[in-house]
C-alpha positions in Angstrom: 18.5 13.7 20.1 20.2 10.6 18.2 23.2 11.1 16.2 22.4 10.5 12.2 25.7 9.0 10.1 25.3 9.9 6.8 27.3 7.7 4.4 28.9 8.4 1.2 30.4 5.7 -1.0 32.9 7.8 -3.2 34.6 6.9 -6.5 35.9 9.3 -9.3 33.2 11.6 -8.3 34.8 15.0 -9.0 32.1 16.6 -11.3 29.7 15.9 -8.9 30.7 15.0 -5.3 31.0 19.1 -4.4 27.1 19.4 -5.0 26.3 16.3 -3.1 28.8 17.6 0.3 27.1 21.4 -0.5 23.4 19.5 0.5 25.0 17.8 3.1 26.8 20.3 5.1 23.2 22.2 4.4 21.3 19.8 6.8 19.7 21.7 9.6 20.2 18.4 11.7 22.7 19.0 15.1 23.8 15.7 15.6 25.7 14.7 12.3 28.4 13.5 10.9 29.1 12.7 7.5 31.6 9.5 6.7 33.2 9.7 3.1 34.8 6.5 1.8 37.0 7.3 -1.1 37.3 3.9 -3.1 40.6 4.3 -4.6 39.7 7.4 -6.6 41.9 8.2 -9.3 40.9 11.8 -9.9 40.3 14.9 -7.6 37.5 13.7 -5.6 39.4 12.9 -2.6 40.9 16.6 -2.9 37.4 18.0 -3.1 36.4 15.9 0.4 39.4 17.2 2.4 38.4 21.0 1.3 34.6 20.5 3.1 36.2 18.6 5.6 38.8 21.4 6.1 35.7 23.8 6.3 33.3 21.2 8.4 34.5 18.7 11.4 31.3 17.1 11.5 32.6 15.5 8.1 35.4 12.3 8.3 37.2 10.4 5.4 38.1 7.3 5.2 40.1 6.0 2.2 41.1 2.6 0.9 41.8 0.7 -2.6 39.6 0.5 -4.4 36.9 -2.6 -4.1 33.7 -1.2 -5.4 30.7 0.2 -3.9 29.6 -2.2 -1.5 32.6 -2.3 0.5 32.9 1.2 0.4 29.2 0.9 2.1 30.4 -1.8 4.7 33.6 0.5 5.6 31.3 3.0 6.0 28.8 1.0 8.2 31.6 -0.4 10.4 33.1 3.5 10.9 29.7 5.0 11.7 28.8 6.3 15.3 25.4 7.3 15.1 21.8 5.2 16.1 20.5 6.3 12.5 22.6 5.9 8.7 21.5 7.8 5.7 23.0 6.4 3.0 23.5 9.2 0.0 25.1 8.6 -3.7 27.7 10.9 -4.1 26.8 12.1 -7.1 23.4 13.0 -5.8 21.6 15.4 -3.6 19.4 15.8 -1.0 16.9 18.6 0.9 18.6 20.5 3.8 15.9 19.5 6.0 15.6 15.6 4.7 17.8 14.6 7.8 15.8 16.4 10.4 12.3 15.4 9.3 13.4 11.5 8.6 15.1 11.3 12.0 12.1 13.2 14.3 9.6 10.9 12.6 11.5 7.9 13.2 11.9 8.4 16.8 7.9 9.4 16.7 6.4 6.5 15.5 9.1 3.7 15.8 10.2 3.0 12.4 13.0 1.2 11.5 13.8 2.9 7.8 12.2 6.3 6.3 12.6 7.0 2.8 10.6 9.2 0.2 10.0 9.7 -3.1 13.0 11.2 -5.6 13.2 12.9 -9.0 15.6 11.8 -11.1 17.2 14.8 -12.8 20.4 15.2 -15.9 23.4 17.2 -14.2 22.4 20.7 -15.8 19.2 20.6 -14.0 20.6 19.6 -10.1 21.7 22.8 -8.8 18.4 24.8 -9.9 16.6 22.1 -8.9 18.3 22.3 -5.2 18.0 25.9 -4.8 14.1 25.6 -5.6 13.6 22.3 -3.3 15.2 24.0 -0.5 12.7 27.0 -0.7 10.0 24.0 0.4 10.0 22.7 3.8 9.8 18.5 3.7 6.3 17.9 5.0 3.4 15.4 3.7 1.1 13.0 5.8 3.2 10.0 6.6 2.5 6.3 6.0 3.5 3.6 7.7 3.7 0.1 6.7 4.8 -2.8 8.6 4.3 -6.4 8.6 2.8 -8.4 5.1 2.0 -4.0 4.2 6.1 -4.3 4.1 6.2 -6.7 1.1 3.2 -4.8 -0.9 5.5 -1.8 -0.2 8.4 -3.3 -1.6 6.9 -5.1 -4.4 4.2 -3.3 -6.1 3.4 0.2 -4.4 7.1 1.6 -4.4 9.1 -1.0 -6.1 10.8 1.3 -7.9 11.7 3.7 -5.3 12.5 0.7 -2.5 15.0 -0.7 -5.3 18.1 1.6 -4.2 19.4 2.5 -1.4 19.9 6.2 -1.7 18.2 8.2 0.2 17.0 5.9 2.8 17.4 6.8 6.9 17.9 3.2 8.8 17.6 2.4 12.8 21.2 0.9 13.6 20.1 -2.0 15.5 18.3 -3.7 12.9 21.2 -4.0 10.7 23.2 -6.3 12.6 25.7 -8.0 10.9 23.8 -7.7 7.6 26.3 -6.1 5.2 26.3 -4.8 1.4 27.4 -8.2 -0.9 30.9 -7.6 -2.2 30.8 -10.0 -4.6 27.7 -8.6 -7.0 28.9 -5.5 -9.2 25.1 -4.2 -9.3 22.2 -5.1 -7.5 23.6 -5.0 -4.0 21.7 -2.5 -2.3 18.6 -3.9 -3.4 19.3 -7.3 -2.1 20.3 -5.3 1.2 16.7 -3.8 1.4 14.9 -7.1 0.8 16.8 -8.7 3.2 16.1 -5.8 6.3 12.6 -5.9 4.8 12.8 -9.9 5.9 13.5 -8.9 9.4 10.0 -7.4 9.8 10.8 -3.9 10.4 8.2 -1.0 10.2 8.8 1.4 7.5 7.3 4.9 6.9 7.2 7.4 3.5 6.9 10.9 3.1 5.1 11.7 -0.2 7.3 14.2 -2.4 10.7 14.1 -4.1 13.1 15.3 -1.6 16.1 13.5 -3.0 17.9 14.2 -6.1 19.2 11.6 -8.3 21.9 12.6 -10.9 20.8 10.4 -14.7 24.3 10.7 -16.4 26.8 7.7 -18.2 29.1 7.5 -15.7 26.4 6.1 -13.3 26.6 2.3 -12.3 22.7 1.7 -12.7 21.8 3.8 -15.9 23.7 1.0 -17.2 20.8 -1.5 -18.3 22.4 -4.2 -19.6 25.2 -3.8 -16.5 21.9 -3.8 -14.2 20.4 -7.1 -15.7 23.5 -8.9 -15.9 23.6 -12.9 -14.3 23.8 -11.1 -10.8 20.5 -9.7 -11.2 19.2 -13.0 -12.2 20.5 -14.5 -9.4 19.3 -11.7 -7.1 15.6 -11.8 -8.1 15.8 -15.7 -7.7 16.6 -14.8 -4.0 13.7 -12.7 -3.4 11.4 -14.8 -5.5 12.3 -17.7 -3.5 11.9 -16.0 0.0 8.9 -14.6 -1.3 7.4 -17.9 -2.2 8.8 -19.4 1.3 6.5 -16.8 3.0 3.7 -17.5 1.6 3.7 -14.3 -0.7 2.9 -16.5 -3.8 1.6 -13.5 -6.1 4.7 -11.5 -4.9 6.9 -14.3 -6.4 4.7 -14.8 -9.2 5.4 -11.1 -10.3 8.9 -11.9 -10.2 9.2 -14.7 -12.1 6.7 -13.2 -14.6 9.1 -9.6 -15.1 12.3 -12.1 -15.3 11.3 -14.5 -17.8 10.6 -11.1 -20.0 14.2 -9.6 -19.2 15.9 -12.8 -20.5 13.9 -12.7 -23.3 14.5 -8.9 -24.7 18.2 -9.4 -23.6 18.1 -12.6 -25.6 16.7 -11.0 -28.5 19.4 -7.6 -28.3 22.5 -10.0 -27.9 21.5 -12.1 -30.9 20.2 -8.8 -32.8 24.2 -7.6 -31.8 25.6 -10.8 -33.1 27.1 -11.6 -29.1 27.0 -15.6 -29.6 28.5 -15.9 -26.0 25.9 -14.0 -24.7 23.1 -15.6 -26.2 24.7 -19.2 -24.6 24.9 -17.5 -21.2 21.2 -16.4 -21.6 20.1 -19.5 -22.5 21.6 -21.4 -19.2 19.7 -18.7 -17.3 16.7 -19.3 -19.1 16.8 -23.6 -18.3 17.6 -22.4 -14.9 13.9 -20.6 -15.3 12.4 -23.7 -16.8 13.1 -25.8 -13.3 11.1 -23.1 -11.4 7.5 -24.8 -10.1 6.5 -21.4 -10.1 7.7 -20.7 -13.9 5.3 -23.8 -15.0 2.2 -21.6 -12.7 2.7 -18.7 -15.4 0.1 -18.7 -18.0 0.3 -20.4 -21.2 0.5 -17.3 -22.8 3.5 -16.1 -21.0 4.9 -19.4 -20.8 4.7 -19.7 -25.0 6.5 -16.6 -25.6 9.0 -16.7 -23.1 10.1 -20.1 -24.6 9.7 -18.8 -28.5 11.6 -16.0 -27.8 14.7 -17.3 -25.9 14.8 -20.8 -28.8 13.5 -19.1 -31.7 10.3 -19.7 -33.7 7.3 -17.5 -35.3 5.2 -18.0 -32.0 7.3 -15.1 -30.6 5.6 -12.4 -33.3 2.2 -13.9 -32.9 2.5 -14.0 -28.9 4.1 -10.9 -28.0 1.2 -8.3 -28.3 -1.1 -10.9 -26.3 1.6 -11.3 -23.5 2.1 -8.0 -23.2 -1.6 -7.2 -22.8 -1.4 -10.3 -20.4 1.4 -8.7 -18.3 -0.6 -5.6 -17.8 -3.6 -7.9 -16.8 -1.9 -9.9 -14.5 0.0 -6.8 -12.7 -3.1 -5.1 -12.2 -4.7 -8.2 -10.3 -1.4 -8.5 -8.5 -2.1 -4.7 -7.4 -5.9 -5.6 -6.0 -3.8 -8.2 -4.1 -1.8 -6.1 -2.4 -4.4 -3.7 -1.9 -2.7 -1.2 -4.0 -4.4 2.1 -4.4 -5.1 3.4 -7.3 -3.9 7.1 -7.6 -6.4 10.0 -8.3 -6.0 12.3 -12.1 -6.3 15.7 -12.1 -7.6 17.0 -15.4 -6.8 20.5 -16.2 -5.6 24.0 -17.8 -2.0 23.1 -17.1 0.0 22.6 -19.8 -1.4 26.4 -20.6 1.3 28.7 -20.2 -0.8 31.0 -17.7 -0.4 31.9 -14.3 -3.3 30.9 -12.7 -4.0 28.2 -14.7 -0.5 26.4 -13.4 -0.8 27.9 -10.2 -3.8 26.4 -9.5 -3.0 23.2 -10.8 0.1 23.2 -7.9 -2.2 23.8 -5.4 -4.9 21.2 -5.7 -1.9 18.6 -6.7 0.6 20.0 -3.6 -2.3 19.9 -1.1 -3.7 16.4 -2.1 -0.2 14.5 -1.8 0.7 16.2 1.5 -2.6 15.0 2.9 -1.6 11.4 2.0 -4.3 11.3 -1.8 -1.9 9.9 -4.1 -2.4 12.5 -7.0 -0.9 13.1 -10.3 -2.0 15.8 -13.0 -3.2 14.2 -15.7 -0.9 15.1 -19.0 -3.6 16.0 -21.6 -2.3 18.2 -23.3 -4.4 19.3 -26.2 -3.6 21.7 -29.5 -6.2 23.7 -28.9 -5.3 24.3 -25.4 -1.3 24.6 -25.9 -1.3 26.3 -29.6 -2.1 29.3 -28.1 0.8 30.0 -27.0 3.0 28.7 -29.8 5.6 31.4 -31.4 2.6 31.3 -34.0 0.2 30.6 -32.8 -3.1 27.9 -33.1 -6.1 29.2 -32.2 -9.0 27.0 -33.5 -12.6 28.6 -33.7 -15.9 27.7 -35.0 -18.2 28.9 -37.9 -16.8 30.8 -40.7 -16.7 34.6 -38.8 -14.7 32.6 -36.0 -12.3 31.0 -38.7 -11.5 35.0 -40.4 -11.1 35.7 -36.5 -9.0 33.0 -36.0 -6.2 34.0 -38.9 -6.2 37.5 -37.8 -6.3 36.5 -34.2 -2.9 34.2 -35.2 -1.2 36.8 -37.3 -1.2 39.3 -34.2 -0.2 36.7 -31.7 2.7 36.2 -34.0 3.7 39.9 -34.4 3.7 40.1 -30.8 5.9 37.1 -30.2 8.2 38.6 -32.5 8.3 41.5 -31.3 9.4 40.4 -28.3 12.4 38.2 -29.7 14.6 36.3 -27.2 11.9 37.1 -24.6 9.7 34.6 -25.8 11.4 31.9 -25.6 13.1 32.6 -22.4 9.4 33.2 -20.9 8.3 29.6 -22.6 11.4 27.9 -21.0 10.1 29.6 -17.7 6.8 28.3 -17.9 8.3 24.6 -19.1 11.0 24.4 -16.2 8.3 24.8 -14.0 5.5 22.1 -15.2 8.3 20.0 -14.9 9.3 20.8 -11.8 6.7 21.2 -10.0 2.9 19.8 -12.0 4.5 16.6 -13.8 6.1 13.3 -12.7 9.2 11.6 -14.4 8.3 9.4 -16.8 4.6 11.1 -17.4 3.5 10.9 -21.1 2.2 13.5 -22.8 -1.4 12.9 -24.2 -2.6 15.2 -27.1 -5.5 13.6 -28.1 -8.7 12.5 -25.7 -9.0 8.7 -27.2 -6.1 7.9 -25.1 -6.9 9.1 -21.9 -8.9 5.3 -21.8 -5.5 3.7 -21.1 -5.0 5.8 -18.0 -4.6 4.1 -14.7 -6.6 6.1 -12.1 -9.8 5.0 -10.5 -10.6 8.6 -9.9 -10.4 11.7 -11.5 -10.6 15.8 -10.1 -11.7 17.6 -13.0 -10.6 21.1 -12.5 -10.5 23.8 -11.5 -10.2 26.9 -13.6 -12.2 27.4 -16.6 -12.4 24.1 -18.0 -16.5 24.5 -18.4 -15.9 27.4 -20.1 -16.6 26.7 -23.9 -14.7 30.5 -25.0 -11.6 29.1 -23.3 -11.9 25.5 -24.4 -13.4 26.1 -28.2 -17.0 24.5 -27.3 -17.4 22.1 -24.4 -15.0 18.9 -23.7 -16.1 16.1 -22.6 -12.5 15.2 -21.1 -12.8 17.4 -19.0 -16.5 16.4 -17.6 -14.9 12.9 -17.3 -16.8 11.8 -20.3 -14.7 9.5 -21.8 -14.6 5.3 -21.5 -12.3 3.8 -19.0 -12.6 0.6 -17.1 -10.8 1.5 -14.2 -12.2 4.8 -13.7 -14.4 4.4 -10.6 -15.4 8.5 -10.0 -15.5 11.7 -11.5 -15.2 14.7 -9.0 -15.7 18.5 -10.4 -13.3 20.6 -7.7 -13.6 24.3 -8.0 -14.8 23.9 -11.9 -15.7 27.3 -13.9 -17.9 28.6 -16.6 -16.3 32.0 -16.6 -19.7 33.7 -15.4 -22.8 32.6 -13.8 -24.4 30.5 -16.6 -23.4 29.5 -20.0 -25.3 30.9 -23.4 -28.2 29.0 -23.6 -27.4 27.0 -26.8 -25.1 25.5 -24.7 -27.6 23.8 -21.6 -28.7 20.7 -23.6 -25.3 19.5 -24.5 -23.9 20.7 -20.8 -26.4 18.9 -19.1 -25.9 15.7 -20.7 -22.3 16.1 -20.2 -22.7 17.1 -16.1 -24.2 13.6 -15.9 -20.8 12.2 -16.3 -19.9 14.2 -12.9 -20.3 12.3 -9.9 -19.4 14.7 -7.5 -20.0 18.2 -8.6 -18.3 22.1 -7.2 -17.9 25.1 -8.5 -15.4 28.1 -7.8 -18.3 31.1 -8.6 -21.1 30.9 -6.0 -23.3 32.4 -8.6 -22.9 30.4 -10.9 -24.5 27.5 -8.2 -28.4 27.6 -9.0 -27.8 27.8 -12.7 -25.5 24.2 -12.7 -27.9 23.0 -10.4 -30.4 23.1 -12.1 -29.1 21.6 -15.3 -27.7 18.8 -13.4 -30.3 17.9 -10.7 -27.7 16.9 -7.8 -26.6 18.8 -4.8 -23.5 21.6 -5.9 -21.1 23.7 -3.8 -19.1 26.6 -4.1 -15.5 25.9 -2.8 -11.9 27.9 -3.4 -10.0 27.8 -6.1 -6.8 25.2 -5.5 -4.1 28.1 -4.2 -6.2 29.3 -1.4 -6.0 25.4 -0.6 -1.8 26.3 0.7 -0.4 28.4 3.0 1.6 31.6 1.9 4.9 30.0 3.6 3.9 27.1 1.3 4.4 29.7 -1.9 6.9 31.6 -0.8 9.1 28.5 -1.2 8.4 28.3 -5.2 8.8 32.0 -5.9 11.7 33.3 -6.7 11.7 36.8 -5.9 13.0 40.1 -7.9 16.1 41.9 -7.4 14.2 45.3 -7.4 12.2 46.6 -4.9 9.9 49.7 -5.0 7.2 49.3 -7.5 3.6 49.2 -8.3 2.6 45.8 -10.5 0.1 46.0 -13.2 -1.5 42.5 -14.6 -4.1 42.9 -17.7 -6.3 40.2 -18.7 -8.1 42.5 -20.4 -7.7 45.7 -22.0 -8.9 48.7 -19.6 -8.2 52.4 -20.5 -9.5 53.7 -17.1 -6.9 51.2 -14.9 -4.0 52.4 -17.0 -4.8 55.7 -16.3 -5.5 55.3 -12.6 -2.1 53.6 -12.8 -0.5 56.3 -14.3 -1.9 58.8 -11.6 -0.5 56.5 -8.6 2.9 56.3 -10.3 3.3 59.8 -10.2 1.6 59.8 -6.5 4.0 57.4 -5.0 6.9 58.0 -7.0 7.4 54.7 -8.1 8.1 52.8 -11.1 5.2 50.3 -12.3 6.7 47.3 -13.4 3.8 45.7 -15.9 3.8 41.7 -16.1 3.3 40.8 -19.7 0.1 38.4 -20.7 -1.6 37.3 -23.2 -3.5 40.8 -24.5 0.5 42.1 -25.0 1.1 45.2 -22.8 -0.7 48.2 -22.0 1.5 51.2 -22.1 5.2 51.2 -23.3 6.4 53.7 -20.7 5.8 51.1 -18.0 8.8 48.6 -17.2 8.2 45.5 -18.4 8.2 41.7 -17.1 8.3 39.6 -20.3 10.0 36.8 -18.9 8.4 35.5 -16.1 7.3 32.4 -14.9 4.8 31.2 -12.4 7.9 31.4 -9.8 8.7 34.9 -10.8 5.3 35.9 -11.1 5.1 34.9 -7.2 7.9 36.9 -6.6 6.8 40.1 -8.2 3.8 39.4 -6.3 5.2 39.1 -3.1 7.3 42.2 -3.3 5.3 45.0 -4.8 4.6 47.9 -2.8 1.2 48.2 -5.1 -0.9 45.5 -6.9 -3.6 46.5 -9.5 -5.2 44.3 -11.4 -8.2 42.7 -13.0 -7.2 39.3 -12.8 -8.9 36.5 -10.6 -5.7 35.0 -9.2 -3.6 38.1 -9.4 -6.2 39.1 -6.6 -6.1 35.6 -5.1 -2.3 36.1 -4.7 -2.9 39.8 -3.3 -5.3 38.3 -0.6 -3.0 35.4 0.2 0.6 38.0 0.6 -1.7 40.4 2.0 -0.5 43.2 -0.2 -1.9 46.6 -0.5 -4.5 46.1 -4.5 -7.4 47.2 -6.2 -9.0 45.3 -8.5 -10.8 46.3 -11.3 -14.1 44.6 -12.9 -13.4 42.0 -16.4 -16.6 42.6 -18.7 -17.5 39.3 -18.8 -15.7 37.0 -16.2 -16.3 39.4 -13.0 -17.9 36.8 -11.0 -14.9 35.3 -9.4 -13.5 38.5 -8.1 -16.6 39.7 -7.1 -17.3 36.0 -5.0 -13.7 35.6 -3.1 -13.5 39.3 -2.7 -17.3 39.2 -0.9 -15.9 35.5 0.9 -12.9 37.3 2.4 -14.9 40.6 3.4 -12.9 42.7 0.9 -15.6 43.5 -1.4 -14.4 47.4 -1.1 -11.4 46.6 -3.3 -13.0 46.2 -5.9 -13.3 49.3 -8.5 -16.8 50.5 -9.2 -17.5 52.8 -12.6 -16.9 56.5 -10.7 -15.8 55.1 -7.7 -12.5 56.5 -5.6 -10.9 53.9 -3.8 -8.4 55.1 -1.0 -5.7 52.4 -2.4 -3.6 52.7 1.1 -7.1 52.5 3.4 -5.9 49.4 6.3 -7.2 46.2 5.8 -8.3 44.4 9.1 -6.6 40.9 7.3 -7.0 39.2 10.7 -11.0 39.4 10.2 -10.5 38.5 6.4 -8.2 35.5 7.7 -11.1 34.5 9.6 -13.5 34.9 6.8 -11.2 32.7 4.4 -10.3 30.1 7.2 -14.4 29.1 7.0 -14.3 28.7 3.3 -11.0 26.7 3.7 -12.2 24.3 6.6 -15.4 24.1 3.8 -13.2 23.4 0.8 -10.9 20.5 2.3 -13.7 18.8 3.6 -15.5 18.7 0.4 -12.2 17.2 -1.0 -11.4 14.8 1.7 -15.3 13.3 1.7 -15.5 12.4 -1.3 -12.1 10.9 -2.1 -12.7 8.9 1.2 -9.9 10.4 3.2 -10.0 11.2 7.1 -8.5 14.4 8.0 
């Protein structure tokens, strides 16, 4: 096993430098050490380091005036003992198993630098954020680039990520004598990637965020105008040029392209500031721009407005819409270039503030990204979807009976809302923390309305699963979510785990279904029943598959819950009303002698005298899973979760959307859970969950390979 340095620039770091030295005295890793180089601090971070390294001898310090981050990096580099360096910002954070899982795989395959993905985070946010992240074991498929794959790395597929150096595990030996540049205030650390990436060394990524960056003032790059300074000029130059020298011509094209458009916002903000001196300066960089061969490749477009808006003229109002339209353009033929791939959409329910609904959108997300499917959920997030669940609520219906429905529908959402006060809101900012934690990436924007989904960017999109055929949940059929909507780079449409709710639709509905199915290229459904009816309609093969969380392991959910701080209860979960399941409730409180802790939804709650869960999130809700003695319940993925923490449940029939308990219930051979009208169920009778394992492993193997097939993945 190869000793890991993990080095820490440090400079008037105190707010944050205790968090960052908490994750890395966390690592799981044996062979560490941890070198701190305090630049010359003037406050109490040096004070702070001597405290861990008090408490840990795996950590050293090293102190000296101070010369600015890069040298602080070279000291460290010169110091360092061990075959592998991690560098790590020291207001920053990183998973307790990030230095383990880089180093194994590095020593598996050969590579010369490991990095992954990171979320960028304000400083409230970092130490929740940890806690949760270290519930989750680092895993993901690997990929592995080396050769010309480097540069399309670097350049277009993570060019954002590949532009600092936090967070990135290097092989000693191909350093050398390359060293951070002194001499550039901002920048550095890029230049030092490019210029390892020039070596020809093999790199390899593991999908999801497990490093932390701290967004706050204090930091040296959330400092635009600091960041695209003449050093940055002068940096890009440098890459451009090697680029070009290789042979990489659209690499340096894309380059050129991006800087000739930071010279000319900056232009434009220093003259809009009145900075005369730095409109002078700008305009040197800019001639510098004009003796570039490459600059006179650009197109005329590009070339017009970059010279109307560093000299001034009315060309720059007429040209800018077209060369931004143009930049898009070009970027996007750059991307077929490089053979970048284009990542897959998931459409569906989760911007609802529902349990399953977000649930399953984790799952399908979480399994496609650790099986190497570069997935993102799609942010549509409509009124009629998300008023529901506003403190008063929207609740859109059709006809005139539906409309009188619909105000006194609103009106008693509202008095519930209020009558659960603080609750609410604490139980909205539950649901928020996680969609942002766990379903949405930084820097997704929100859509409301379908006409824009025909500016997304993926060539493929998973609609589903949950109810998203189901016109009561959706207020009449959408065609977003059959993929129905114009976009020239969307390539396929593929229906995972879809629902109707039942096993066929209302009748008046088949015409418009059927012509809406023919926007589904590849179609599933999550009720087997509900099979022949779709099949029909659509005339193309359809399967049954699981619903997204039977997709992950329970390990895999246990590290987003957040368990209670109670024990000994039974759970109740309504989605509908049921006077026989509160009474049979009531009768096995009084049997076991324990207290039955009710999880509030969307019907309000079903008898007062039961303790109740208003808060909860989709975390919590895992939790209170995960720990009941007792489940009851009439909800599909209440009874998913049941199955998955093999808990001791009964499940009672819904009315009208029975056919999903009824199918994974009959799937994982626990069809005898389920409540018939006059029916005793023995609630503690053993369940052989070895044979229902085996049951549910089939439908699994079934599942994945419906997934993987047709978004052309090997497994």
């Amino acid at each position: 096993m190869k000793r890991v340095s993990v080095i820490v620039p440090v400079y008037n770091a105190e707010l944050f430098i205790g968090q960052c030295l908490t994750s890395l005295v966390s690592q799981n890793y044996p062979e560490l050490e941890i070198v701190l180089v305090d630049d010359g601090s003037e406050d109490k971070s040096l004070e702070i380091c001597r405290k861990f390294s008090a408490a840990d001898e795996r950590i050293r310090i090293i102190c000296q005036a101070h010369r600015g981050v890069s040298a602080a990096r070279n000291r460290g580099l010169a110091a360092a003992t061990g075959a592998y360096l991690l560098f790590v910002d020291s207001d920053d954070m990183i998973h307790p198993g990030l230095t383990e899982t880089f180093a194994s795989q590095m020593e598996k395959c050969g590579a010369d630098l490991a990095f992954c993905d990171w979320r960028e985070l304000e400083s409230p946010e970092m130490n929740r954020a940890w806690e949760q992240l270290a519930k989750q074991a680092p895993a993901g498929k690997w990929e592995l680039a080396e050769g010309e794959a480097v540069g399309e790395w670097f350049y277009v597929k993570f060019k954002y990520i590949l532009s600092g150096i936090g967070g990135k595990m290097i092989r000693r030996s191909v350093i050398g004598s390359l060293a951070f540049d002194e001499s550039l205030p901002s920048g550095e650390d890029t230049l030092f990637l490019y210029s390892l990436l020039c070596q020809g060394i093999r790199m390899a990524h593991l999908p999801g965020k497990w490093y932390l960056y701290r967004r706050h003032d204090a930091s040296i790059t959330r400092s635009l105008k600091g960041a695209k300074g003449s050093n940055y000029f002068g940096i890009c130059r440098i890459r451009r040029d090697i680029a070009y020298a290789k042979g990489w011509t659209s690499f340096a094209m894309i380059w050129e392209q991006e800087l000739s458009a930071v010279i000319g916002n900056l232009f434009l903000e220093r003259k809009e500031a009145g900075d005369r001196d730095g409109g002078r300066r700008l305009k040197k960089e800019a001639a510098c721009e004009l003796k570039q061969p490459l600059f006179w490749k650009l197109d005329l477009v590009f070339k017009a407005w970059f010279l109307s808006s560093i000299f001034g003229g009315p060309l720059y109002g007429i040209l800018r819409r077209p060369y931004l339209l143009a930049q898009k353009i070009f970027h996007k033929e750059a991307g077929k270039e490089a053979g970048e791939r284009a990542k897959a959409g998931i459409l569906t329910f989760h911007c609802a503030d529902n349990y399953g609904a977000m649930l399953q959108a984790y799952g399908l997300k979480r399994y496609l990204c650790d099986n190497g499917i570069n997935t993102e959920i799609v942010a549509y997030e409509p009124p009629f979807m998300t008023g529901r669940h506003w403190w008063f609520p929207y609740i859109p219906q059709r006809g005139w009976k539906g409309r009188l429905w619909r105000i006194y529908g609103q009106y008693k959402g509202w008095e519930s809302n209020l009558s659960m006060r603080g609750d609410f809101f604490q139980r909205r900012e539950n649901m928020r923390n996680f969609r942002r934690q766990y379903l949405l990436d930084a820097g997704q924007k929100r859509i409301f309305f379908a006409k824009k989904l025909k500016q997304l960017p993926y060539s493929c999109y998973i609609a589903g699963s949950d109810q998203i055929w189901n016109p009561d949940i959706t207020i009449g059929l959408r065609r977003a979510y059959f993929g129905a909507f114009e976009n020239k780079r969307k390539e396929k449409v593929i229906a995972y785990a879809a629902s109707l709710g039942g096993a066929a639709l209302s009748p008046a509905y088949d015409r418009e279904f059927a012509k809406l199915l023919r926007h589904v290229d590849v179609v599933s459904l999550r009720e087997a029943e509900a099979v022949p009816y779709v099949k029909k309609l659509c005339g193309k093969p359809v399967e049954a598959v699981l619903d997204p969380v039977f997709l992950l392991a329970q390990e895999s959910w246990a590290h987003i819950e957040t368990l209670p701080g109670r024990s000994g209860y039974i759970l109740l979960y309504l989605t509908e009303r049921n006077d026989e399941l509160v009474s049979y409730v009531k009768r096995l409180s009084a049997e076991k002698e324990l207290q039955v802790v009710e999880l509030a939804g969307d019907i309000g709650i079903a008898d007062r005298s039961f303790e109740t869960a208003y808060t909860a999130g989709p975390s919590e809700f895992l939790g209170l899973i995960h720990k009941a003695d007792y489940v009851i319940t009439n909800s599909f993925h209440v009874t998913a979760f049941s199955i998955i923490f093999q808990k001791r449940f009964i499940v009672f029939p819904h009315t009208n959307r029975g056919a999903r308990l009824r199918d994974i219930l009959r799937v994982c051979g626990l069809a005898d859970r389920l409540r018939k009208e006059g029916q005793a169920i023995d609630i503690d009778a053993s369940i052989d969950w070895e044979e229902a394992g085996r049951r549910l492993e089939g439908a699994k193997k079934a599942s994945k390979d419906f997934l993987m097939k047709h978004l052309g993945a090997e497994r």
